[in-house]
Residue frames relative to the residue before (quaternion, step in Angstrom):
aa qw qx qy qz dx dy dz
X 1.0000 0.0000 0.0000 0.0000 0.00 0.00 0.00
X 0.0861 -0.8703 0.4293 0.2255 3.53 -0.57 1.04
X 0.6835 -0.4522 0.1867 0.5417 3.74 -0.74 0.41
X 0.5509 0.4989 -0.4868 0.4590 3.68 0.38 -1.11
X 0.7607 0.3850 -0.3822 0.3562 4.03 -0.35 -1.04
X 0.6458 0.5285 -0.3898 0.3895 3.85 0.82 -0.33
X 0.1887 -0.8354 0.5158 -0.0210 3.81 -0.21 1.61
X 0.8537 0.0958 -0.0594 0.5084 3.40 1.69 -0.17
X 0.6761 -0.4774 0.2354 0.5094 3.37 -0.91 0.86
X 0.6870 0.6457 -0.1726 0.2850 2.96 0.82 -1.68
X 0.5859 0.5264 -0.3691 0.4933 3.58 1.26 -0.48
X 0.5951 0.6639 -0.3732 0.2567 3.77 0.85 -0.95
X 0.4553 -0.6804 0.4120 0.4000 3.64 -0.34 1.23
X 0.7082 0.4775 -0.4268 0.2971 3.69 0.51 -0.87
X 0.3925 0.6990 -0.3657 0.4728 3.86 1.44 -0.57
X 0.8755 0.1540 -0.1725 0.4244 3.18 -0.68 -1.35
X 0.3841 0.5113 -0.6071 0.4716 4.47 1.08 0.07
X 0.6889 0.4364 -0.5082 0.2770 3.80 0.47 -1.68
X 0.7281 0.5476 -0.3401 0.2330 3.53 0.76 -1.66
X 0.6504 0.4940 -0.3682 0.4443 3.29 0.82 -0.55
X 0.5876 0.4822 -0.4542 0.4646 3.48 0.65 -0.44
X 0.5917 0.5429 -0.4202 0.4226 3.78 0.75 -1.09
X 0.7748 0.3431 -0.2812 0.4505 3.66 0.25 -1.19
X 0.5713 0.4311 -0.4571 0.5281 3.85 0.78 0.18
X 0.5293 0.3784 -0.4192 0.6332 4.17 0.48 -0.45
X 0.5746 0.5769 -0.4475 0.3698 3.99 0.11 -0.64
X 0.8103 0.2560 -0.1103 0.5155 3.21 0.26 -1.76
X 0.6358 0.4330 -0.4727 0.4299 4.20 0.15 -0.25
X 0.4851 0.4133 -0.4873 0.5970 3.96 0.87 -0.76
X 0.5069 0.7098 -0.4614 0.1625 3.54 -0.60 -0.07
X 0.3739 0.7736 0.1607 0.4857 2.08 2.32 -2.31
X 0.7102 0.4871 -0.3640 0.3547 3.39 0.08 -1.72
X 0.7043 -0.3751 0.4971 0.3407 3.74 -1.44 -0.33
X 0.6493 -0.5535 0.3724 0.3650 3.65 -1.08 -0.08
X 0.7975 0.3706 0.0003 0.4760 2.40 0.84 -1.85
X 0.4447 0.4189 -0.5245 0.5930 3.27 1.18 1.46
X 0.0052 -0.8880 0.4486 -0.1007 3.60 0.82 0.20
X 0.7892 0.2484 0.2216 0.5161 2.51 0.22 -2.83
X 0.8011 0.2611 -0.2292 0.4874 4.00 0.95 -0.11
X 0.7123 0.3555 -0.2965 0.5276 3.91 0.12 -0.61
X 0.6802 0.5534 -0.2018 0.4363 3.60 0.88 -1.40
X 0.7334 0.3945 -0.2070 0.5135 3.28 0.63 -1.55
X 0.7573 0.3377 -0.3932 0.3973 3.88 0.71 -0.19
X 0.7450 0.4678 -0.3388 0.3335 3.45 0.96 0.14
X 0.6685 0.3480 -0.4586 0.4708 2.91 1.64 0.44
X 0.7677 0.3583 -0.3153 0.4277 3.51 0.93 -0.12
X 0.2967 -0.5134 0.6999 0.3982 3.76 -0.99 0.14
X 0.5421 -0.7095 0.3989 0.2091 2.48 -2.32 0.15
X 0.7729 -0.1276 0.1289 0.6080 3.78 -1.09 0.13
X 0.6753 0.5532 -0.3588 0.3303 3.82 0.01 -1.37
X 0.7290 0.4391 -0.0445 0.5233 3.28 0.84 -1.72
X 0.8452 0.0976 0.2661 0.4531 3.73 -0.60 -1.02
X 0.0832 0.7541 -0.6411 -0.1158 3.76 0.14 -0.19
X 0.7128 0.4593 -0.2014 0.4903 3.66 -0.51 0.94
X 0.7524 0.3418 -0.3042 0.4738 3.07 0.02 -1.84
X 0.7138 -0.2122 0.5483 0.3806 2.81 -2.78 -0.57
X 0.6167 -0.2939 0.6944 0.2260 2.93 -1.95 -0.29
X 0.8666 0.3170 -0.0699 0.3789 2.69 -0.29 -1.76
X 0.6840 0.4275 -0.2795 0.5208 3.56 1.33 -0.59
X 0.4812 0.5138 -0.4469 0.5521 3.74 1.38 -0.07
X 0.7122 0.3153 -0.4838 0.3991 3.86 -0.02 0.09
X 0.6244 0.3721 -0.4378 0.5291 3.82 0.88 0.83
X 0.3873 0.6217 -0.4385 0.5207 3.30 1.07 0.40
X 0.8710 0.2720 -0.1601 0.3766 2.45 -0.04 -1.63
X 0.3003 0.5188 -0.5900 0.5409 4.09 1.27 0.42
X 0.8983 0.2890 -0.2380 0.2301 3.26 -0.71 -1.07
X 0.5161 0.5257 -0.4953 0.4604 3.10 0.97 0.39
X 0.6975 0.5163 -0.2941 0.4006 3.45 1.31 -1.31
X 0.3627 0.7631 -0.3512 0.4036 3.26 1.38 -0.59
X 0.6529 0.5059 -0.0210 0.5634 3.47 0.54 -1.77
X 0.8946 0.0429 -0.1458 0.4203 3.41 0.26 -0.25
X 0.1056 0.6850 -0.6596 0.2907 3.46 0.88 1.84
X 0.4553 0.5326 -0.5639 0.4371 3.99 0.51 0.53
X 0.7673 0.0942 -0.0266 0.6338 3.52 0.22 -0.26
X 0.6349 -0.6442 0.4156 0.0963 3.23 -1.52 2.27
X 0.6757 0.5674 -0.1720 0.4380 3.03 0.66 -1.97
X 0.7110 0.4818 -0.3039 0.4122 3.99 0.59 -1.12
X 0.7642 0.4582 -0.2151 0.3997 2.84 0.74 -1.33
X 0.5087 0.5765 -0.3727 0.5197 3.66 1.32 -0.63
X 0.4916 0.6499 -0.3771 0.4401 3.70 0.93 -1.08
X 0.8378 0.3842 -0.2334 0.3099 3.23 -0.08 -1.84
X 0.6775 0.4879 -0.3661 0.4110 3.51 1.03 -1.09
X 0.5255 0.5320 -0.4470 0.4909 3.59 1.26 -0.58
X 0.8289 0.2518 -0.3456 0.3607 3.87 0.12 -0.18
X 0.1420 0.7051 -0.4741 0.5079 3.48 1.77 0.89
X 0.8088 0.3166 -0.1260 0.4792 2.65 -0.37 -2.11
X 0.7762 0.2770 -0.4995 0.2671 3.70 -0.32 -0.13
X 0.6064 0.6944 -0.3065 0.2370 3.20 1.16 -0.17
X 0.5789 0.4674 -0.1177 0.6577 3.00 2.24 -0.85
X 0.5317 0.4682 -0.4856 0.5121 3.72 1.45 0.86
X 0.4382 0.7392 -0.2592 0.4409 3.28 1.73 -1.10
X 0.7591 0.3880 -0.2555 0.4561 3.42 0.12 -1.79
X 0.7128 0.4736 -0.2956 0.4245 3.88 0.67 -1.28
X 0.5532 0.6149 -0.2961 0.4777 3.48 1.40 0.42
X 0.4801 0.4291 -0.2143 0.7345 3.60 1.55 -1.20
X 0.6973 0.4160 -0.4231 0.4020 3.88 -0.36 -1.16
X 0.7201 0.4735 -0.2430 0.4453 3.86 0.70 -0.75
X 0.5033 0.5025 -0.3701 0.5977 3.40 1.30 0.02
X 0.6050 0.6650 -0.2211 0.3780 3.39 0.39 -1.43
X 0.7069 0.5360 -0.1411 0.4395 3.05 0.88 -1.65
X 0.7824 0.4268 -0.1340 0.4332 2.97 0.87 -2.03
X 0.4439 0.7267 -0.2943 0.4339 3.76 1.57 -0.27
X 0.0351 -0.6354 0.6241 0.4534 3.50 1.43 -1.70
X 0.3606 0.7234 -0.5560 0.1939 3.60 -0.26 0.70
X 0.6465 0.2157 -0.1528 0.7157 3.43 1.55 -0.97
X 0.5334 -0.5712 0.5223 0.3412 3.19 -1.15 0.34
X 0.4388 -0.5862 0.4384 0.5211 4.15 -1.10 0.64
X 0.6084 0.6756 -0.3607 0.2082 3.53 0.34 -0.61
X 0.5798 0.6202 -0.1381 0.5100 2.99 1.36 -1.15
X 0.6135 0.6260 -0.0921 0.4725 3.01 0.55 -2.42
X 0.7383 0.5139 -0.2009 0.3878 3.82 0.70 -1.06
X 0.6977 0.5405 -0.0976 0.4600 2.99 1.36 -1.28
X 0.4948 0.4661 -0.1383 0.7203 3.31 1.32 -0.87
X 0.7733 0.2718 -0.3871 0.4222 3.47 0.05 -0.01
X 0.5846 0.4717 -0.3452 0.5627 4.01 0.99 -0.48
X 0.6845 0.3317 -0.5067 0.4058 3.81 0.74 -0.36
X 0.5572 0.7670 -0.1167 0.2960 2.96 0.88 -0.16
X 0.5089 0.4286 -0.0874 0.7414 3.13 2.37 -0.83
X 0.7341 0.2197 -0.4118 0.4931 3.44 0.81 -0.43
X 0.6252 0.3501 -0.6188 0.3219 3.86 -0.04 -0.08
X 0.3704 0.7534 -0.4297 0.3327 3.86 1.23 -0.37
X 0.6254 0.4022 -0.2300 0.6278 3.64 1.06 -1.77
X 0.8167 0.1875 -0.4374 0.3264 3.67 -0.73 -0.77
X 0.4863 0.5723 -0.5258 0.3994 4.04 0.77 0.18
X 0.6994 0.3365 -0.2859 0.5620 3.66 0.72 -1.12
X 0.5970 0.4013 -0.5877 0.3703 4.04 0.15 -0.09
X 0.6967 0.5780 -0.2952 0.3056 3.80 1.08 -1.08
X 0.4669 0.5633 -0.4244 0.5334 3.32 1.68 -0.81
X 0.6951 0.4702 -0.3640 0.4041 3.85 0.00 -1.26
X 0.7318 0.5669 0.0549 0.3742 3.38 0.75 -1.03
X 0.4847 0.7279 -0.4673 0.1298 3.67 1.07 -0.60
X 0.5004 0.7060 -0.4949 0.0793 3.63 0.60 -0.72
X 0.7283 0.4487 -0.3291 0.3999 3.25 0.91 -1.46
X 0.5861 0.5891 -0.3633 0.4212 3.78 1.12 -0.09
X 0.5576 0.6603 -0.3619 0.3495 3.65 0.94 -0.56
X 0.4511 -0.5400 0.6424 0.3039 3.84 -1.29 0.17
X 0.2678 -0.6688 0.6807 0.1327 3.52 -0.74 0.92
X 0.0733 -0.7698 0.6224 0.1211 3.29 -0.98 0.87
């Protein structure tokens, strides 16, 4: 898929790997224990106050595309946003490794969700290195 044909965040392979990963961390945390409720649960699906109040993690690193998305007029933003992608989808593979290491997620799972997870990781850091061909030309 080249860049010119992509009309929406939403088309960008590294998007829709995050989203699906988000709605799979969505539905296994589900899964988790109670009395992870308020601490394993509540940080992997929500960032914190600073970032998102509310959201996922895992669902803040498609946010945080589409916002960058939206702001390919200006390098610097858009470099911003993917920088707070990418940490967010270093974040989640951090909770998912807890999760894991908890027995809450199965490794299998936990494994999978982690490799999608390296790759939207690579095509965020090739795009940071890289933004020109992504930018609006004004």
């Amino acid at each position: 898929m080249s860049k010119e044909a992509i009309k929406s965040h939403e088309e960008l392979e590294a998007y829709q790997m995050a989203f699906d990963a988000a709605m799979k961390i969505f539905e296994s945390s589900k899964k988790f224990p109670v009395e992870e409720k308020y601490s394993l649960t509540d940080q992997i699906r929500r960032s914190d106050a600073r970032r998102l109040a509310n959201a996922s993690l895992s669902r803040s690193v498609c946010a945080n595309l589409a916002e960058a998305w939206r702001k390919r007029r200006y390098e610097a933003a858009f470099v911003a946003k993917l920088n707070d992608s990418e940490a967010e989808a270093a974040e989640t593979q951090t909770w998912l490794k807890f999760a894991i290491k908890c027995n809450y997620l199965d490794v299998q799972t936990g494994r999978e969700l982690y490799a999608t997870y390296n790759r939207v990781l690579a095509i965020l850091v090739s795009i940071i290195h890289n933004p020109s061909p992504w930018l609006i030309k004004r």
